[in-house]
N, C-alpha and C positions, 0 to 999 in steps of 0.2 A: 504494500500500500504506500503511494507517493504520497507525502501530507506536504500542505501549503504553509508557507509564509507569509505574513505581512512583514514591511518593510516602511521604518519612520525615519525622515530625512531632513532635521532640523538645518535651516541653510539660513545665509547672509551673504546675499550678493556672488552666488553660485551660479549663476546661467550657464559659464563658460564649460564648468564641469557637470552638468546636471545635461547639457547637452551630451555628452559622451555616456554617462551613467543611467542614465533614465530609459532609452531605449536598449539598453542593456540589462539590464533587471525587468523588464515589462514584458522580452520578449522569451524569456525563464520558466519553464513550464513548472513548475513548485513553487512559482513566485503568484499570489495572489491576489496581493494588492500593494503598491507603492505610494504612500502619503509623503508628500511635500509637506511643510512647514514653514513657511517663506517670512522671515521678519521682514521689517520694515525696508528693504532694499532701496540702495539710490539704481539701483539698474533698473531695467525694462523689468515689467513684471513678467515673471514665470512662464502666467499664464498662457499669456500672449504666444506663447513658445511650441509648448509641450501639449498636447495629445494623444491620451492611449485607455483604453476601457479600464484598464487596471491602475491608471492613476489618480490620484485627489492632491487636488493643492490646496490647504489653509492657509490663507491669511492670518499673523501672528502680530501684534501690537507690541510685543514685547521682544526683544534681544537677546534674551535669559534661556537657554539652550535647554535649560532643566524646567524652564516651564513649557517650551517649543512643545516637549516630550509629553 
């Protein structure tokens, strides 16, 4: 039996590398969902980016890694 993971991915101005990572984990068959956590970034948002059934991006008001989580 294959069992799934989710996958949490607290970031700060990560686009550069979430572009390499993101379609790498999504396309993962034990991989079953991938949540962004996106603080307050001065980059482009995320969103704008990244599309895949298995991901979610939250919007984070805070900076605190341990509360991303």
């Amino acid at each position: 039996m294959v069992q799934s993971i989710s996958i949490i991915i607290p970031t700060l101005n990560e686009k550069t590398n979430l572009s390499r990572l993101i379609p790498l984990l999504c396309n993962k068959s034990a991989v079953k969902q991938v949540i962004v956590v996106d603080s307050i970034s001065s980059t482009d948002a995320i969103e704008n980016h990244f599309s895949h059934d298995k991901l979610t991006i939250i919007k984070s008001r805070q900076r605190c890694r341990s509360i991303q989580m």
